[in-house]
N, C-alpha and C positions, 0 to 999 in steps of 0.2 A: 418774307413770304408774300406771295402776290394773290390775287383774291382766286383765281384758276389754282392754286395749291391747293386750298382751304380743304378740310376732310369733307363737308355737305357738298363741295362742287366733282368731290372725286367721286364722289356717295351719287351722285345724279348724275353722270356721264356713267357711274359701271349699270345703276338701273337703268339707262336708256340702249348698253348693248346686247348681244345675242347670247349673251354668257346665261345660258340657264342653269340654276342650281339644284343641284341634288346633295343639297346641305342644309341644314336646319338655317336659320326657323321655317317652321312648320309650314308660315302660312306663306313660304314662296313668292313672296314680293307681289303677291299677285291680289286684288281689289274683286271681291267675289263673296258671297254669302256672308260667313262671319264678318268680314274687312269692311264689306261693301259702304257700312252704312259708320264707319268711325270717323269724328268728324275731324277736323285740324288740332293738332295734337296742343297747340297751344292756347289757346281757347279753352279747354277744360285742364289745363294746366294749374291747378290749386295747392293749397296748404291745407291745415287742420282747423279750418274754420267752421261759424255755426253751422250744423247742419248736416255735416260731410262727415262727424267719428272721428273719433281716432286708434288708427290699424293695432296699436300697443295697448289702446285702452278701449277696447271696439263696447260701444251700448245702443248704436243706435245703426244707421243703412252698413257700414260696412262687419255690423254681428248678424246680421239677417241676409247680409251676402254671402259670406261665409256659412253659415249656418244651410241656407242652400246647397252651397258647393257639397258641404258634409252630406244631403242627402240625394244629392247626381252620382255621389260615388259612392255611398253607401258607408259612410262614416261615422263614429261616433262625434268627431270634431275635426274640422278643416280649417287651416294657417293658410292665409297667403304670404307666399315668398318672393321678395319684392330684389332680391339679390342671391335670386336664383336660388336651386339647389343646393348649392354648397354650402349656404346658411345652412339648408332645411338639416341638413349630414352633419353638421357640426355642433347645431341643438342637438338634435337626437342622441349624439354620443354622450354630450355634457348633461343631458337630461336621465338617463339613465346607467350612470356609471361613477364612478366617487372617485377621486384623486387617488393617483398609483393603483388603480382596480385593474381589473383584468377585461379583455373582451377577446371573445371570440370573430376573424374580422377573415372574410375572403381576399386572400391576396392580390386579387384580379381588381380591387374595392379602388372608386378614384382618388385623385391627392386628396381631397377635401378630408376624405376618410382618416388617411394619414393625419390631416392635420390636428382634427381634434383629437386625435391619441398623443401629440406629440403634447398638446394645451393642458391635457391632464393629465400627463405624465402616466399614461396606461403602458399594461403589457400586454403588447398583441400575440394573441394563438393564431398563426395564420392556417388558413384550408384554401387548398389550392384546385381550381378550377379542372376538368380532365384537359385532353387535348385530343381535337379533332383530327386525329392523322391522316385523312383525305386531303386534307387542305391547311394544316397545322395552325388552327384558330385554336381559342379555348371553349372548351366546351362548359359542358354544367357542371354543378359539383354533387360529389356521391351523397347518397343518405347516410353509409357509415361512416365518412369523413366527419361528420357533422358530431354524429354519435359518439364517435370516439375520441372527438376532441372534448366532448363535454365531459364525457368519463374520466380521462385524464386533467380534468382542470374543473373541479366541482365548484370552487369557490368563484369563477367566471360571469359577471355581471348583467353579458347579454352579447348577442350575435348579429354580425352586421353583413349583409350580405350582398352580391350585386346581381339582379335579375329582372328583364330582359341585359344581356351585355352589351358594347357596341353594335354588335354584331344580328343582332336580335336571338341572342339562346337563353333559353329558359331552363330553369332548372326546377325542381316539383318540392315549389311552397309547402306545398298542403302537408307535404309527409314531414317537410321540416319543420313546422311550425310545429306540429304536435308531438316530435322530437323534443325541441325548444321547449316545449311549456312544460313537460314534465318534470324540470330543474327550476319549473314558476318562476323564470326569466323571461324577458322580452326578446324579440326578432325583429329585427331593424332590417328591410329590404330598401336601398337604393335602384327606383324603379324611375330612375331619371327617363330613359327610353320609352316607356310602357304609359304613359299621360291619355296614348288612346285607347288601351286595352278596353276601359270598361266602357267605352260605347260602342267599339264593335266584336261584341262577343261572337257575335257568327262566324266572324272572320279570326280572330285574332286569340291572345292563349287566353286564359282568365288573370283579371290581378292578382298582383299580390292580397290585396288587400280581401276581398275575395278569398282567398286562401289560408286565413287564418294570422297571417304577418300583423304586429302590433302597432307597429309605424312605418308605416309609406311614403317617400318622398318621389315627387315627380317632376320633371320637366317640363310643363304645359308646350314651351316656344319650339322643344326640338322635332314634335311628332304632330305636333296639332298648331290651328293659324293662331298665333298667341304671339306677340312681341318677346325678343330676345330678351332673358334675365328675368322671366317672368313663369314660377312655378309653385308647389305648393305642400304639404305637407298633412297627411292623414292619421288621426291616432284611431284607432279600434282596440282597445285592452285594458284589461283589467292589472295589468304587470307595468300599468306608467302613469307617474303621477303628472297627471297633464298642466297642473299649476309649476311647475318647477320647468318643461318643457316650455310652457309659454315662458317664463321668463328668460331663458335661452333665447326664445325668438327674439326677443328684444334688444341681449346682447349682440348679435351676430346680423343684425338689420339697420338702416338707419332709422334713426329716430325721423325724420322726413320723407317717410315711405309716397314715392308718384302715384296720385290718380292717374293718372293715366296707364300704368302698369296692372294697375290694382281694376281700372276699369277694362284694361285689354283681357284680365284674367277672367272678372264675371260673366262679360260675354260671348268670350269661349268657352266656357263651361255651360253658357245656358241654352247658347246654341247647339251644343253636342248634347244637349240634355232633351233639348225640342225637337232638334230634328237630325241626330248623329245618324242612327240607326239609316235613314235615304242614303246621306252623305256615303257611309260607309258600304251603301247597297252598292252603292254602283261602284264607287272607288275598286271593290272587291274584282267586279264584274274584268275591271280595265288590267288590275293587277297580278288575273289568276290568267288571261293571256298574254303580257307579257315575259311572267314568268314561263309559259307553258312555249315561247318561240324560244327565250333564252335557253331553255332547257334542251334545246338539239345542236346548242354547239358541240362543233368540234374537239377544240384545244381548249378553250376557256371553261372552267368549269363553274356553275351555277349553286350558293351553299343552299339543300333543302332537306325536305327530311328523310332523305334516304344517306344523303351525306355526314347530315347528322346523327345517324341511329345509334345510341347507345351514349358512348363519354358524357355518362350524366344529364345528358338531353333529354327534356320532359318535352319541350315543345318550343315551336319557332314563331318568331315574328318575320312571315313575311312581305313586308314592305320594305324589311331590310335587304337590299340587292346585295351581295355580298359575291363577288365573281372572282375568280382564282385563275392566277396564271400560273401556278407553281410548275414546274419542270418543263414549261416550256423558255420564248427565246427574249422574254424583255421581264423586267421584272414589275413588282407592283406600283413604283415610283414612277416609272417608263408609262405602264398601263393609262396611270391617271395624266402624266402630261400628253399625251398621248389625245385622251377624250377632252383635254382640256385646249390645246394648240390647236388641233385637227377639227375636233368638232362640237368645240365652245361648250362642254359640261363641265363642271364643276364638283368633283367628288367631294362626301364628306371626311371619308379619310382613305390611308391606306398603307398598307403595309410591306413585307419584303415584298409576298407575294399575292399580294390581293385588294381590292378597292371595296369601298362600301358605299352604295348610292343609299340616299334616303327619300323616299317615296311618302307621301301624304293624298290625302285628299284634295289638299288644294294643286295640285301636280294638274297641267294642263296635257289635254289630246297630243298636241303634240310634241309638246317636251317628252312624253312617257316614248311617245314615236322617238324620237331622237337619238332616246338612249337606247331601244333597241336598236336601232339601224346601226349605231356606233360601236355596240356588243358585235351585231352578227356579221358588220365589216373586218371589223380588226380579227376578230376569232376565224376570218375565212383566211386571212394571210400571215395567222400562223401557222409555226412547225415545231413540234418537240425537238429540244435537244440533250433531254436527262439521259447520258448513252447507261447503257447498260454496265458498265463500271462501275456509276456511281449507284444504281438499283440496287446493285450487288452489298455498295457497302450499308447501307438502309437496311437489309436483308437479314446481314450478319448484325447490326446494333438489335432490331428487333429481337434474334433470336436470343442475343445476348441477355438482354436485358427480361425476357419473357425465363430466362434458365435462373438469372438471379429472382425473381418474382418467387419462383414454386421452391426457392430457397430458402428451408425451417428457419433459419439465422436473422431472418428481416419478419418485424412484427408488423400485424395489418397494416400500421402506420405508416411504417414504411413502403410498403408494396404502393398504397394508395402516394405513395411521393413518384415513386418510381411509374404508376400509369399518369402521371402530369406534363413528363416532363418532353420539351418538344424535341425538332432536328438535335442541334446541338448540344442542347437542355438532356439529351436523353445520357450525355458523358455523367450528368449529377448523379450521386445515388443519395443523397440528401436536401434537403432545402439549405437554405443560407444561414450561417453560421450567425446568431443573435449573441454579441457580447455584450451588448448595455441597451435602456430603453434609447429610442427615438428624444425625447428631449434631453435625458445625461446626456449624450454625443454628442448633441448641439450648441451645448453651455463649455462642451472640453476645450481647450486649448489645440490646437492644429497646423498641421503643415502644408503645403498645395505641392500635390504631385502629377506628372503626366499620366494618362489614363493607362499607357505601356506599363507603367513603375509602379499600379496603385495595388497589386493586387497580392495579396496574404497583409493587409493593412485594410481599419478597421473606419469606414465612411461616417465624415460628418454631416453629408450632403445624400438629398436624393439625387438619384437617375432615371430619367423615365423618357420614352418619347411620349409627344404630345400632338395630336390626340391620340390616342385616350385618357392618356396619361397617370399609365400603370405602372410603378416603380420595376425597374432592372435591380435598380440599390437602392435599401433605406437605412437612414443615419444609424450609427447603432450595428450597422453587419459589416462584418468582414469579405472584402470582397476578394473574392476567386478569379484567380487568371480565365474560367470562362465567360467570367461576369466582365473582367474587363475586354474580354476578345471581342463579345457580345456589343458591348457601346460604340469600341471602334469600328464596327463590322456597319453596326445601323450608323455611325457618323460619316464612315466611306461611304454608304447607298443613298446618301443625303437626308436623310430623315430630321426631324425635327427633335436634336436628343436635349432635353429641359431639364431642371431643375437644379443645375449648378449655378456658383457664384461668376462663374467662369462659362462668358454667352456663347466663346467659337468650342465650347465642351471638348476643351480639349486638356484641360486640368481640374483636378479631384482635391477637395480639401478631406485630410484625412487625417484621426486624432493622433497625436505625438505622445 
């Protein structure tokens, strides 16, 4: 390796070009109010020395920083997460749930979710998010899904759920929490996205936390200027024994938690606590005209809330840009290389048919210029090409599937499976066949099959692409010829299909 390879040399040639990102972290590479004033990272680069606390055993500056953070967000207690979110989702489950327990878990929930069910050998209920059929996102999830999972599963430990989603959809905490508390269980929202909800309430939906949710984990780096792997974790409830919870933190962190991380957190938070509300005045100001020019494309369609009205949608986040090429002539892969060859943007993610920019306050004049000019180019030289053929067959699944709905023979449960499910998705008439927990299938013995040959065979592996990185298959289910058409379909459109042992995903370890 020559000293021009090195990662910090590759790391200072991509900050010095025109590649603007519209990808987390938050605070956009950019040296401005929160940033402006951090000084050389190695220079306050410490240990657990006199003076400084310690994060596992906090008594002195880092229990009074925290203890702050709890009252910017309006907490009863506030954790800083010093390896991110995923910690925060993995306490939380371990904190309130007992070996081989039950949880109730929205299937849209990220791996991390997965993983600590798979740690304690839980049985997940999954509730499956709606699906926005304008643009075939996921949408929010119903109140009576919620309801009726609890009813069928009383012994259920606690509910974990994901809101805002990638995508920025929100689903209505408030009605679920006081669902949830009537069973005097906890509500676990992964509110990884939503870090800035509660400083710009003008703009933005209300927290979870806010809404009655017992534990809140957030992403500080994805939505706000906070260094990556740096987020945090809010308890409000009388349903969590927060000494058990902190010990989880412990578990799931290192023991040599970074100042520096730990000091990027305080100062984002105190600054969004001083002076969020300006920040987010104008932020608003920049963001409710860009949306208001993207909103007169033609072909490309802009996700808001007339797009989103109803599939469980309480309300949107938007700063999430979330722009749709479905039925027209490139797809969402094409989209982002597309803004990223042509005209040096960088999506955060995207899908068959859709990309998601992510917007902040620290977002400059004219980078937000950029990415409209590159929207309202590309959407001027498109042309649909969905012909009316395939409308047709759309048409006929819709009615189909709307005649099995008002069908006596399928109970609420089911009807609420049957409005989830997407294009393709809509052949399912049930969810996926669960024949053993998530950690039995991982301890089974197995065989490695191509993804063509894996299907009425029972996965010991996840499937997901990444990001978001929402299981296709979890270990434990029986996979369906549509679940395998599905993998090769997203590994032919080049997607990023993860979580096999197997890196070109093109074989499936499956129990024997």
């Amino acid at each position: 390796m020559e000293t021009e390879d090195l990662l910090i040399e590759q790391l200072k040639r991509y900050g010095k070009s025109n590649r603007y990102p519209f990808h987390m972290p938050g605070h956009k590479r950019q040296i401005h109010g929160v940033t402006e004033e951090f000084p050389n990272p190695y220079s306050i680069d410490i240990t657990e020395i006199e003076g400084f606390d310690n994060l596992h055993h906090s008594e002195g500056i880092l229990k009074r920083s925290m203890e702050f953070a709890a009252q910017a967000y309006g907490a009863d207690k506030t954790f800083y997460l010093i390896n991110g979110s995923s910690s925060g989702i993995l306490s939380a489950i371990h904190g309130v749930t007992s070996y081989n327990s039950k949880i109730i878990i929205g299937r849209n929930c990220h791996k991390s979710a997965y993983h600590g069910i798979i740690l304690n050998n839980l049985n997940p209920v999954y509730i499956y998010p709606q699906i926005i059929e304008k643009m075939w996102i996921n949408g929010g999830y119903f109140i009576n899904s919620v309801e009726n999972a609890l009813e069928e599963n009383p012994d259920v430990k606690a509910v974990l759920l994901v809101s805002p989603t990638y995508e920025g959809i929100v689903s209505d905490i408030k009605k679920i929490a006081e669902i949830v508390h009537k069973k005097q269980i906890p509500l676990i929202i992964d509110e990884a996205h939503g870090a800035h909800f509660s400083f710009g309430r003008s703009l933005f939906p209300a927290s979870a936390l806010d809404c009655g949710a017992d534990i809140v984990i957030q992403s500080l780096h994805k939505t706000l200027p906070s260094f990556t792997q740096t987020a945090v974790i809010h308890v409000k409830s009388k349903y969590v024994d927060v000494e058990r919870l902190e010990w989880y933190l412990q578990v799931y962190q290192s023991s040599s938690p970074s100042y520096i991380l730990m000091a990027g957190i305080e100062k984002c938070i105190f600054e969004m606590y001083k002076w969020g509300e300006q920040y987010f005045t104008a932020f608003g100001i920049k963001l409710k005209s860009l949306r208001k020019r993207l909103g007169k494309m033609k072909h490309l369609r802009i996700l808001d809330a007339s797009v989103a009205e109803g599939c469980g949608v309480y309300d949107l986040d938007l700063s999430k840009i979330v722009v749709s090429c479905r039925g027209l002539s490139i797809t969402g892969v094409e989209l982002a290389e597309i803004l990223r060859e042509k005209y040096d943007l960088e999506m955060e993610m995207w899908g068959a048919d859709y990309v998601v920019a992510i917007t902040t306050i620290s977002d400059t004049n004219q980078g937000l210029e950029r990415l409209e000019k590159a929207f309202l180019e590309i959407d001027e030289s498109l042309y649909g090409i969905f012909e009316e053929r395939n409308r047709e067959v759309c048409r006929n699944i819709d009615k189909n599937i709307n005649e099995l709905m008002n069908a006596k023979i399928f109970r609420e449960s089911d009807k609420n499976i049957l409005k989830n499910i997407g294009t393709e998705e809509k052949r399912w008439l049930k969810g996926p066949e669960i024949v053993m927990t998530l950690k039995t299938a991982m301890e089974r013995k197995f065989e490695t099959l191509s993804i063509e040959k894996c299907a009425g065979h029972v996965s010991r592996e996840f499937v997901y692409l990444y990001p978001p990185g929402i299981p296709i298959v979890v270990p434990g289910e029986r996979v369906s010829e549509e679940m395998a058409k599905e993998i090769y379909k997203y590994k032919k459109m080049g997607f990023s299909v993860q979580g096999m042992a197997d890196k070109r995903a093109e074989y499936l370890q499956v129990i024997v």
